[in-house]
Backbone bond lengths (Angstrom), bond angles and torsions (degrees), N, CA, C in turn:
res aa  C-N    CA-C-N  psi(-1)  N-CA   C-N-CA  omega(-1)  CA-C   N-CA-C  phi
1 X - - - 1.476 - - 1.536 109.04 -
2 X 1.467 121.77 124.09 1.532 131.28 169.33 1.396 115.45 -76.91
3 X 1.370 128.06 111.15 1.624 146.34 160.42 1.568 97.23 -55.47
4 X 1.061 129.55 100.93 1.518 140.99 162.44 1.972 87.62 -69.63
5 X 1.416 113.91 144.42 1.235 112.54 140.83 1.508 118.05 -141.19
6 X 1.285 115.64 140.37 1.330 118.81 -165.71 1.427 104.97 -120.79
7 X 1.849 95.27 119.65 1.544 105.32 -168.99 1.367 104.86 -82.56
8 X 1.566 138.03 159.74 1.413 135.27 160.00 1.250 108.34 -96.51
9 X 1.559 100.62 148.27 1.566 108.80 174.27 1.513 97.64 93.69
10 X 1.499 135.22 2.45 1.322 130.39 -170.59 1.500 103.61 -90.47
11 X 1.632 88.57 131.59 1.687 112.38 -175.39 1.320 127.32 -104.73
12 X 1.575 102.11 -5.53 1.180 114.29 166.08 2.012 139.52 32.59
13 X 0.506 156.67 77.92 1.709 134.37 -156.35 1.942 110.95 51.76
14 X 0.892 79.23 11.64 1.727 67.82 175.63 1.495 116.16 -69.56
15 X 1.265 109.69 170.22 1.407 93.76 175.34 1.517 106.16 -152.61
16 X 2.017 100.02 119.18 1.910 87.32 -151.55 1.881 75.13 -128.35
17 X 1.920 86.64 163.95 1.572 98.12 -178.79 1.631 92.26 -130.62
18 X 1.979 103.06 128.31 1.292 97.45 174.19 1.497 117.91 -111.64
19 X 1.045 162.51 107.52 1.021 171.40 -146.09 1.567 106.09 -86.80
20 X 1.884 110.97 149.48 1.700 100.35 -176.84 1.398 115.82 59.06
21 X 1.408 125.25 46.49 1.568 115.55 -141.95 2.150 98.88 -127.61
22 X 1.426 100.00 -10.88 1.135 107.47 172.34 1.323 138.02 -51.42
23 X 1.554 121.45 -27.74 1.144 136.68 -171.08 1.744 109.11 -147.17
24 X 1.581 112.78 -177.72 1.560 105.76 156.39 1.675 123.12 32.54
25 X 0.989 114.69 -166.84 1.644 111.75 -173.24 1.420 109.45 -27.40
26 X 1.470 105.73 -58.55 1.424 88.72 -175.41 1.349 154.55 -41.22
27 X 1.906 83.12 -51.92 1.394 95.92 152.21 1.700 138.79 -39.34
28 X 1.613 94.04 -50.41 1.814 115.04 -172.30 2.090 81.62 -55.33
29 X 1.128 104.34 -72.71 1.583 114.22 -163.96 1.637 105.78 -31.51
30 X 1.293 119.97 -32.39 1.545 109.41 -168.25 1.405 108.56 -110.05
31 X 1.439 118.56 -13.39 1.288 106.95 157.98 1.657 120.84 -79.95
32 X 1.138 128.68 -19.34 1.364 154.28 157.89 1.559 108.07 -39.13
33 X 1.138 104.17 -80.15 1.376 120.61 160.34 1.482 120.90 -21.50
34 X 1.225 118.82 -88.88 1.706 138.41 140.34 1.359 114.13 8.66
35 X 1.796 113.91 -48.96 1.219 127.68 -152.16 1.465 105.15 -94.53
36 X 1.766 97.79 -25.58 1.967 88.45 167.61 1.362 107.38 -98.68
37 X 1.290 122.22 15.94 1.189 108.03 170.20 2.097 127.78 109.92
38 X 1.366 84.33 6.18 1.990 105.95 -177.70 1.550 68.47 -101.98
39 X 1.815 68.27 154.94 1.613 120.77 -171.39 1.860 89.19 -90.80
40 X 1.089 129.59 167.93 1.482 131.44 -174.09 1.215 121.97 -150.13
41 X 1.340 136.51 87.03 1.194 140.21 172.63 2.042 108.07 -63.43
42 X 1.466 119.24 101.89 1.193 114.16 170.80 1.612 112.45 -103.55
43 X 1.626 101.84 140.94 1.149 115.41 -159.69 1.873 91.88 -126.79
44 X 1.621 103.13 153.69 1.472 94.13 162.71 1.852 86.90 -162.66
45 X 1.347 116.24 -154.22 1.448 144.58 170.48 1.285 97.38 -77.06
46 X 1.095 128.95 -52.15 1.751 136.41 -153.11 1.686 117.64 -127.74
47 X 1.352 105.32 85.22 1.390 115.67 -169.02 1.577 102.60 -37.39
48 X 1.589 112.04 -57.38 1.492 96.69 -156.43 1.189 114.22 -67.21
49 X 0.979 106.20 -21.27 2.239 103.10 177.97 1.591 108.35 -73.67
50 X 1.147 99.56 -24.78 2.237 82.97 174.83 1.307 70.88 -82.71
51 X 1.852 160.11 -99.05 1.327 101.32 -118.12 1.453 160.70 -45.40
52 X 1.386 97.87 -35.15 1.878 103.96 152.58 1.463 120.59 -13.20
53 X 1.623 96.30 -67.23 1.556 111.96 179.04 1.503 110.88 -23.55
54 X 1.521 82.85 -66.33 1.794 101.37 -163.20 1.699 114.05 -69.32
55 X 1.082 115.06 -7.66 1.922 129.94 -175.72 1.442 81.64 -101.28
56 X 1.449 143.84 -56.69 1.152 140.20 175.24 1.769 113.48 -40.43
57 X 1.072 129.05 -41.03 1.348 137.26 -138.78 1.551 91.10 -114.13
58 X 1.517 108.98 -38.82 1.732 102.25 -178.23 1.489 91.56 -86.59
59 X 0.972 148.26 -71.38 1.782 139.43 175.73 1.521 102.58 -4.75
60 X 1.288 117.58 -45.21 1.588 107.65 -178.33 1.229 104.36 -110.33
61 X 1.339 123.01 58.51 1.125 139.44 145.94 2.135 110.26 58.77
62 X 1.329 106.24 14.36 1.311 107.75 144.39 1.252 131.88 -100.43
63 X 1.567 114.70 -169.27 1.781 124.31 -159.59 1.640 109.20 -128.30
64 X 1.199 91.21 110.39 1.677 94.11 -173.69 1.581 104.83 -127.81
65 X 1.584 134.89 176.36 1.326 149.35 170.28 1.298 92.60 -150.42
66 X 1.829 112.09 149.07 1.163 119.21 170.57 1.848 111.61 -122.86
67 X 1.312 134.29 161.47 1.274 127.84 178.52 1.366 109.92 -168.15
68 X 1.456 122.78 116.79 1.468 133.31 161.44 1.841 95.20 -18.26
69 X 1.602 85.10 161.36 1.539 94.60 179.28 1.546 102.41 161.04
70 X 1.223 96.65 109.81 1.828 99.77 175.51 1.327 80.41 -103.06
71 X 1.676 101.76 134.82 1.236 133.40 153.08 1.322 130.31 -52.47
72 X 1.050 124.48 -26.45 1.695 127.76 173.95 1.515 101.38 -126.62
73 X 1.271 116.63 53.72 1.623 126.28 140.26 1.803 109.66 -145.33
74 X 1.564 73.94 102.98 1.577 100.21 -161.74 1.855 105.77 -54.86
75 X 1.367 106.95 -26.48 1.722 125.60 169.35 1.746 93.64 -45.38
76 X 1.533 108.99 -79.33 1.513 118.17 -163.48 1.806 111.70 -60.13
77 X 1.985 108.29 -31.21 1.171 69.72 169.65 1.407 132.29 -100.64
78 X 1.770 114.48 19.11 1.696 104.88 -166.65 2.029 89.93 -92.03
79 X 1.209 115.04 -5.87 1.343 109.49 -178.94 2.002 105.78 -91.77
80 X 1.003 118.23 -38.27 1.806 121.76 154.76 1.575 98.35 -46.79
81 X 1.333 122.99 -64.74 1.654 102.11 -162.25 1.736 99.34 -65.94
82 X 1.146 107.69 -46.41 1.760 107.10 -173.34 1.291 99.97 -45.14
83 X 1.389 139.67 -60.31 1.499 127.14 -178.26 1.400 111.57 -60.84
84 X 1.021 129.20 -36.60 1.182 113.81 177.90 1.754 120.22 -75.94
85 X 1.237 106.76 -20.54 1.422 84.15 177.72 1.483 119.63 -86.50
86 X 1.564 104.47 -14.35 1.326 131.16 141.57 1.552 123.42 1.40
87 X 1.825 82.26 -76.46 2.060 113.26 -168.25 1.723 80.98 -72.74
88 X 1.151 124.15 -63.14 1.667 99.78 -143.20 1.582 103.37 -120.92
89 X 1.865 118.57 16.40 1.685 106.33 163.20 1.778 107.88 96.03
90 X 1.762 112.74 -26.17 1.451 100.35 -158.65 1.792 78.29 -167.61
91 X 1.559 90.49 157.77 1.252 112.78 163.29 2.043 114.13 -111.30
92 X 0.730 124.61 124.53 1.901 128.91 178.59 1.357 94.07 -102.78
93 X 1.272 142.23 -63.53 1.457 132.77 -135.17 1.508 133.58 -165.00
94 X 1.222 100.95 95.70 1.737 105.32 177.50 1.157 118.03 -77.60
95 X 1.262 110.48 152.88 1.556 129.99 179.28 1.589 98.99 -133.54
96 X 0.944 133.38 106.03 1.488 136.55 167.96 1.307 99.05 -95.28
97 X 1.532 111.22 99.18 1.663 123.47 162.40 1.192 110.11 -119.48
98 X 1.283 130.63 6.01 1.695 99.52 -176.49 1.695 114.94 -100.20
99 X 0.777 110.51 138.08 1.737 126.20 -157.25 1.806 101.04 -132.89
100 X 1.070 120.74 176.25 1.284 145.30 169.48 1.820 119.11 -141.32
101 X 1.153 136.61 153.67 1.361 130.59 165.49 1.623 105.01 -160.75
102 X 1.581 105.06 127.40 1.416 107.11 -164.90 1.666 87.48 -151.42
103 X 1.707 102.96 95.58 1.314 109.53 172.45 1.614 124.09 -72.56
104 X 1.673 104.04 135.38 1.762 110.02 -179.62 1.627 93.73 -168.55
105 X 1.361 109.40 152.20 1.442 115.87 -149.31 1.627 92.53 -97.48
106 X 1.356 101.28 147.25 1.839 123.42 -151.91 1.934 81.51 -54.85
107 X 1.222 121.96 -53.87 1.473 94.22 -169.29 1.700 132.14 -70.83
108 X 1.440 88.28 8.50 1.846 89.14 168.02 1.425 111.85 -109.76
109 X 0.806 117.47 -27.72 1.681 136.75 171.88 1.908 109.75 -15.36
110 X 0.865 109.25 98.98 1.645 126.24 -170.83 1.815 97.63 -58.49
111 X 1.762 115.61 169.64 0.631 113.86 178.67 1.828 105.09 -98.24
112 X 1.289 93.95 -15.95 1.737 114.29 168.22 1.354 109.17 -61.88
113 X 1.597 96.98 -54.36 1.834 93.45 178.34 1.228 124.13 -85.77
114 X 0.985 112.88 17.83 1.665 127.18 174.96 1.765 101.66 -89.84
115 X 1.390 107.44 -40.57 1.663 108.33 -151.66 1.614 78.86 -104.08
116 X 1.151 132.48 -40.02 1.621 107.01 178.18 1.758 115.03 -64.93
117 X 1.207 118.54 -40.88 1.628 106.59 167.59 1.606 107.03 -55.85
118 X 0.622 137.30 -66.55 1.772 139.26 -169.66 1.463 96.46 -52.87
119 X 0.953 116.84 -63.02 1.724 116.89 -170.61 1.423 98.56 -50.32
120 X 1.110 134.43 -75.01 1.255 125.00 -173.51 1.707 118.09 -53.58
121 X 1.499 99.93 -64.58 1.973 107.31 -160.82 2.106 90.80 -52.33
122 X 0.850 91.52 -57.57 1.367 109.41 -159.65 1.476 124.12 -93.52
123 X 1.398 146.39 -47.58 1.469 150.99 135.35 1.830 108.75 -11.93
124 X 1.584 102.39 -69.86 1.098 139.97 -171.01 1.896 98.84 -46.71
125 X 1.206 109.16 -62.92 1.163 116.20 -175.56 1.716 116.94 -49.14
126 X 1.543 89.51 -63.13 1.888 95.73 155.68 0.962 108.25 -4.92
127 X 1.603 112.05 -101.67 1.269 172.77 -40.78 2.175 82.04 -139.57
128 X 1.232 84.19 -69.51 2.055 118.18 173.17 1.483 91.99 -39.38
129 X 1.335 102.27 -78.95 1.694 112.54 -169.88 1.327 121.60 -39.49
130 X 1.102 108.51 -61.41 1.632 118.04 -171.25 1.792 106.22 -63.24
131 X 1.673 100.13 -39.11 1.880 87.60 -175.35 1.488 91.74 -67.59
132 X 1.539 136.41 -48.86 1.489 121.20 -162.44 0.903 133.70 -53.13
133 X 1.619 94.13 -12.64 2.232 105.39 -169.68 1.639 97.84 -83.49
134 X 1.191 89.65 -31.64 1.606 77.08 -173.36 1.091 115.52 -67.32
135 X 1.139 138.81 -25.49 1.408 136.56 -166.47 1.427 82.33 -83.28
136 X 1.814 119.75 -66.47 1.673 117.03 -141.21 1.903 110.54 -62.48
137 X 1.602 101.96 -0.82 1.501 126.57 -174.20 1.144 103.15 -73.71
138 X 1.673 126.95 -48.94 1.563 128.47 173.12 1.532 124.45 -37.12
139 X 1.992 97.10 -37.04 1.696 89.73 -163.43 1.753 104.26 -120.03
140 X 1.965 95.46 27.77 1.826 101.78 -172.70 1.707 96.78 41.53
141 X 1.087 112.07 72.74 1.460 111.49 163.79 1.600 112.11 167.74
142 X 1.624 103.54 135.94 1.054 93.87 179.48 1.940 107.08 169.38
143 X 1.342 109.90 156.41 1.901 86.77 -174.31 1.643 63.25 -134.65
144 X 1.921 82.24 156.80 1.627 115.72 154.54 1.140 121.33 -125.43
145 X 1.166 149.99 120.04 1.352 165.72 -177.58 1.343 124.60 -92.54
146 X 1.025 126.76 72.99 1.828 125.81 174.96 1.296 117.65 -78.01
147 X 1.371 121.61 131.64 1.235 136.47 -178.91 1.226 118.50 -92.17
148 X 1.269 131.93 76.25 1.630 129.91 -177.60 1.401 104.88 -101.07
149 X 1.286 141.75 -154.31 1.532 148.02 -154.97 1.802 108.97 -166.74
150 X 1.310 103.51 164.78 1.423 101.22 -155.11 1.243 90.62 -97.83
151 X 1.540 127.55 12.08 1.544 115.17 177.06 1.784 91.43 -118.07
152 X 2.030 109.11 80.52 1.592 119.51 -172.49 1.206 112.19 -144.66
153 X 1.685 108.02 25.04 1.396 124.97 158.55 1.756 104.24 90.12
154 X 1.491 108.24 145.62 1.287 97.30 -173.28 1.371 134.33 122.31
155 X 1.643 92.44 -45.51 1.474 107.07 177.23 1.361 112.68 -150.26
156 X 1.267 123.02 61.30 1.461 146.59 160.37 0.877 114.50 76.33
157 X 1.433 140.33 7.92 1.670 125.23 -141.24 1.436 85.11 -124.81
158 X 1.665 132.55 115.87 1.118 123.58 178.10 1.549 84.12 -121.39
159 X 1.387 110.60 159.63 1.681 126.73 176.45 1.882 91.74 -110.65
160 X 1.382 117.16 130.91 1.503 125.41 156.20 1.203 95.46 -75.98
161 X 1.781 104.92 149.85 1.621 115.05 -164.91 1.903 120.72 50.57
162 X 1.101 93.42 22.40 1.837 87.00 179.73 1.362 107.27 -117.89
163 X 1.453 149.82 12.61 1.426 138.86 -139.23 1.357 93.07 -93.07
164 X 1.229 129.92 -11.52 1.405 132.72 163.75 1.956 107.99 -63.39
165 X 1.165 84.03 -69.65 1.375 112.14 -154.36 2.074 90.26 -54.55
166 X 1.448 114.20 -61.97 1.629 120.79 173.51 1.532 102.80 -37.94
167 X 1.074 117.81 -80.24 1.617 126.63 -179.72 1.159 137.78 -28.03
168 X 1.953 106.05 -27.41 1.272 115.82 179.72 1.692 86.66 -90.20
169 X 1.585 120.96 -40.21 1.764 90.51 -152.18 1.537 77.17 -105.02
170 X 1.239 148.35 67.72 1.282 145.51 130.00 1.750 103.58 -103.99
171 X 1.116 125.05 -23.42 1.851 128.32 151.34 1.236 117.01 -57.59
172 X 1.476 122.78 -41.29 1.416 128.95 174.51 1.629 109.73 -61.41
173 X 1.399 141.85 -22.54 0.940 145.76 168.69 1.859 105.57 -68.68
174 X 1.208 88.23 -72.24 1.552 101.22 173.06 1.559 110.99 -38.33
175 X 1.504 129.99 -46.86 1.295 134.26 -164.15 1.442 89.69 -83.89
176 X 1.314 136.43 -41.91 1.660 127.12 -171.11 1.756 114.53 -73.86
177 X 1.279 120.41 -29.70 1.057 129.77 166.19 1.499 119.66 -57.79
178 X 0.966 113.32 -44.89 1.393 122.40 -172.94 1.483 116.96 -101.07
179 X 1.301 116.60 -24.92 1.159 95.23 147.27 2.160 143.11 -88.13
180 X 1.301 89.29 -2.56 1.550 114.41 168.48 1.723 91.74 -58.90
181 X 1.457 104.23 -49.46 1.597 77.66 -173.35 1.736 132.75 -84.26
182 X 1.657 84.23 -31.71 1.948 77.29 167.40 1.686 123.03 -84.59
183 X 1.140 105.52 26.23 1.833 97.89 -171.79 1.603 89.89 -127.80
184 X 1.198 127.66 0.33 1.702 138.20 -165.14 1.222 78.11 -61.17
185 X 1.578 138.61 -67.43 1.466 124.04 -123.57 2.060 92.74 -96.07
186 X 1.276 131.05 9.89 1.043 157.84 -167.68 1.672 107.51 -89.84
187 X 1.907 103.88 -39.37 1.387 91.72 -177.03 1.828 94.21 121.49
188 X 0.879 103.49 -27.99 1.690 118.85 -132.64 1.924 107.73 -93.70
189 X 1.260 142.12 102.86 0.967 141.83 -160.99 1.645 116.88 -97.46
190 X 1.056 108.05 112.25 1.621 105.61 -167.79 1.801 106.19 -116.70
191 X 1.664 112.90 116.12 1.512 128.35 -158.26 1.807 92.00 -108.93
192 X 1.383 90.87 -177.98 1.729 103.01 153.29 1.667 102.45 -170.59
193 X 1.466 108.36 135.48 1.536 107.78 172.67 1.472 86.41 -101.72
194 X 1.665 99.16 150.01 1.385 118.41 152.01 1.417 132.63 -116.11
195 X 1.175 121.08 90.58 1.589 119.61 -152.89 1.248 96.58 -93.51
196 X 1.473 104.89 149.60 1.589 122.43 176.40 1.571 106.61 -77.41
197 X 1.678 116.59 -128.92 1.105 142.00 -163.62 1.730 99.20 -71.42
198 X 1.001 137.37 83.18 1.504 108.36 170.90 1.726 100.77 -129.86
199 X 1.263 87.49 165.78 2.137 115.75 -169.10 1.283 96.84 -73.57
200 X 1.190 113.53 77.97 1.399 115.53 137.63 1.226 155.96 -130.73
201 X 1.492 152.42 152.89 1.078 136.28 178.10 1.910 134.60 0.58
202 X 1.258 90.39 -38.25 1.631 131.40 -161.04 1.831 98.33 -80.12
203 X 1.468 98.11 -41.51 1.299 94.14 -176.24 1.663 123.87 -88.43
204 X 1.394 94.78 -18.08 1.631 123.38 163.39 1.317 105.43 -47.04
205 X 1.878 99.30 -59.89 1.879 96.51 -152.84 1.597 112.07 -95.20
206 X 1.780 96.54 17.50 1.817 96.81 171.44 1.133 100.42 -99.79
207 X 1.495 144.84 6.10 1.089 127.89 173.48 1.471 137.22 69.48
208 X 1.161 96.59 19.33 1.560 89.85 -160.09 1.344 140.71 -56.75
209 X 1.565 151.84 171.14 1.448 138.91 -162.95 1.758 80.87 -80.04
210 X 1.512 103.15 155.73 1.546 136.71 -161.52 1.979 86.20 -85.40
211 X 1.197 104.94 85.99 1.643 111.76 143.24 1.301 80.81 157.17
212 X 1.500 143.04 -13.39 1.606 126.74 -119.83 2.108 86.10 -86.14
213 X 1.524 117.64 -27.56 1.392 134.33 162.07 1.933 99.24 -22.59
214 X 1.410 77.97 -91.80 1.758 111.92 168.29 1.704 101.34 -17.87
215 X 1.107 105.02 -75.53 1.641 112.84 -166.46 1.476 110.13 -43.13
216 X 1.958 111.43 -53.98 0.987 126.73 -166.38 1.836 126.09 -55.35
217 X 1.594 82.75 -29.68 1.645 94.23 -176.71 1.252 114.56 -93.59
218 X 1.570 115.27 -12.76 1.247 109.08 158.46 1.670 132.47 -48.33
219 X 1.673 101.16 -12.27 1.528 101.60 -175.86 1.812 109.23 -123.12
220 X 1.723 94.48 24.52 1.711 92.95 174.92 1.720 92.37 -120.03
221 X 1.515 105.71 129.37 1.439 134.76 -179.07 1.704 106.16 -41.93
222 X 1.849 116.03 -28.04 1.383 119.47 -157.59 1.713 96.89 -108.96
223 X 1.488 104.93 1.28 1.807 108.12 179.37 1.457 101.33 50.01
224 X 0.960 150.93 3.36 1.407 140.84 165.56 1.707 127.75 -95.54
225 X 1.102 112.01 157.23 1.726 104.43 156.56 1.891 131.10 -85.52
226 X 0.979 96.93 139.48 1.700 87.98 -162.64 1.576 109.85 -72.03
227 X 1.194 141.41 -172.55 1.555 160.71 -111.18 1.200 97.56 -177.72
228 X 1.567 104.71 118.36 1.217 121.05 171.56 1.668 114.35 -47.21
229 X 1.566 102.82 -56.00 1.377 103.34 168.04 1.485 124.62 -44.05
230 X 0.655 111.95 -49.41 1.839 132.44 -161.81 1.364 114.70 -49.33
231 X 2.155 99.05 -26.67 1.315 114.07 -171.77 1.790 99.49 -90.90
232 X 1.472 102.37 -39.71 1.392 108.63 -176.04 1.795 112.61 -75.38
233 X 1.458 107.20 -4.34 1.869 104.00 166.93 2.017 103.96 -72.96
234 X 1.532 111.37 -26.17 1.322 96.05 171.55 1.708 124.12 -101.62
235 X 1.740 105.15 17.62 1.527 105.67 176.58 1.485 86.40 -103.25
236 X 1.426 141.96 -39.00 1.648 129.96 159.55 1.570 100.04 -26.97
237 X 1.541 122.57 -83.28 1.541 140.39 -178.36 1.325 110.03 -8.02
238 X 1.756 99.29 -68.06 1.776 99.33 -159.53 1.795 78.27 -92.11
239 X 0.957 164.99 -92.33 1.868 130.07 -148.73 1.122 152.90 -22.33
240 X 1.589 88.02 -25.55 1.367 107.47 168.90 1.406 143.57 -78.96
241 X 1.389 146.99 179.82 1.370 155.59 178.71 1.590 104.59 -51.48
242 X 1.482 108.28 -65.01 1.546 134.94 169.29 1.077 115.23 -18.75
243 X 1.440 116.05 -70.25 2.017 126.67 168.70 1.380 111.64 -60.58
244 X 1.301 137.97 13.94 1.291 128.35 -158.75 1.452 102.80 -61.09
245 X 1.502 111.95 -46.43 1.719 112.66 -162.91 2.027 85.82 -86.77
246 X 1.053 148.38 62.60 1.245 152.32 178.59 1.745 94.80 -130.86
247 X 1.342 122.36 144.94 1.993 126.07 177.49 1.491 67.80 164.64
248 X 1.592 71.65 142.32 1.542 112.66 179.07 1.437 135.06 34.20
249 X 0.817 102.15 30.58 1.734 127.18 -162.96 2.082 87.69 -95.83
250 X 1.460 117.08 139.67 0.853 130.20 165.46 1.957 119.01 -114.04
251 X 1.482 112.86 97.58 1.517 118.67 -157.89 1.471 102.90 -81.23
252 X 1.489 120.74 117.86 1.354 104.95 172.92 1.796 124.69 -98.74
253 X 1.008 124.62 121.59 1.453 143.04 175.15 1.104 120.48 -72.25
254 X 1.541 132.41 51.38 1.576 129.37 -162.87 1.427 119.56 -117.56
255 X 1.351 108.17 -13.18 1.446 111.21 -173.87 1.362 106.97 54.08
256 X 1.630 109.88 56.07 1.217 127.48 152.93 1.718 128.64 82.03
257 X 1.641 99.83 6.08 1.104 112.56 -177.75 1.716 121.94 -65.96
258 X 1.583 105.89 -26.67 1.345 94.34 154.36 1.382 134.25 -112.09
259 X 1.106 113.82 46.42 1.103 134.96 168.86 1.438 115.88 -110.21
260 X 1.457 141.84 9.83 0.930 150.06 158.70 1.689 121.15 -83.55
């Protein structure tokens, strides 16, 4: 008699593209990925820094490709998905992580720096979404994952110097919702995490005033800063089989910050 065992969270042959994938979340997200077993197309601004990724990802004995790709040049990205479906036949799974955040207070706020946050956090995401459905439409199957933040209107959390940065991923809510519902009959599962405080790169290069860390965790229930990973144990979650009955659901990752 054969013991079948059936792991959860198994990704098997999948075949997911994460975007912003060079460093920080992204990174965590595509080695994550990797780790149940999807194939990983990593994408960023700067080809040579995802390769690491991808020497990272085959070292542990998974299958990855990496490829430049600005997100809001809709040219670069329908030619990234074309190669990739290229390399592996099919698209399984988006992760829309790549973001920007470049704090300056709403009354200096350019009309340049207005349209480069949106173009990227938010345009970009589109931009991702819409080429992936089409493909993940061929095989009625498929998850999308948007990465927005828990400061996206709604639930108190405003960032000083962010009205750029809030605005674009408070659309990313709006854009995941709504498309959960017209791509439903597609197969096609459309999520969004909203992660709080977490260690990344991102939080390095905003600079923030010297305690403002300090201050912040004073109002998360777990007193800590979160883990890149920690965010990518719920982009495993919603890709998987497991979340199937999950659309449009926005998951928050805060270690309790809105829950206070």
């Amino acid at each position: 008699m054969v013991c079948q065992i059936n792991f959860m969270f198994d990704l098997t042959n999948k075949v997911s593209l994460v975007t912003g994938a060079r460093r920080g979340m992204g990174r965590a997200h595509a080695l994550a990925l990797a780790k149940q077993g999807a194939k990983v197309v990593v994408t960023d601004i700067d080809a040579k820094e995802c390769a690491p990724v991808v020497e990272e990802i085959k070292a542990k004995g998974g299958e990855a490709v990496c490829y430049k790709m600005n997100v809001a040049d809709a040219k670069e990205v329908n030619s990234v998905f074309d190669e990739a479906v290229k390399q592996y036949g099919r698209l399984d799974i988006l992760v829309n992580n790549a973001g920007i955040y470049v704090s300056k207070p709403a009354l200096e706020i350019t009309e340049e720096d207005w349209d480069k946050m949106l173009d990227i956090n938010l345009k970009g995401q589109f931009l991702c979404a819409q080429r992936a459905a089409k493909e993940m439409a061929k095989n009625k199957w498929g998850r999308i994952i948007n990465i927005s933040s828990i400061a996206s209107g709604q639930v108190g959390v405003g960032i000083a110097g962010g009205a750029h940065y809030t605005a674009s991923k408070g659309g990313v809510l709006g854009l995941t919702e709504t498309l959960a519902v017209e791509w439903a009959e597609l197969g096609i599962n459309v999520n969004a995490i909203a992660p709080g405080a977490i260690n990344t790169p991102m939080i390095s290069d905003a600079k923030l005033p010297e305690g403002a860390i300090d201050a912040m965790l004073k109002g998360v229930p777990l007193r800590r800063i979160g883990k890149a990973e920690e965010v990518s144990a719920a982009v495993v979650f919603l890709a998987s089989d497991e979340a199937s009955y999950i659309t449009g659901a926005t998951l928050h990752v805060d270690g309790g910050w809105l829950a206070q």
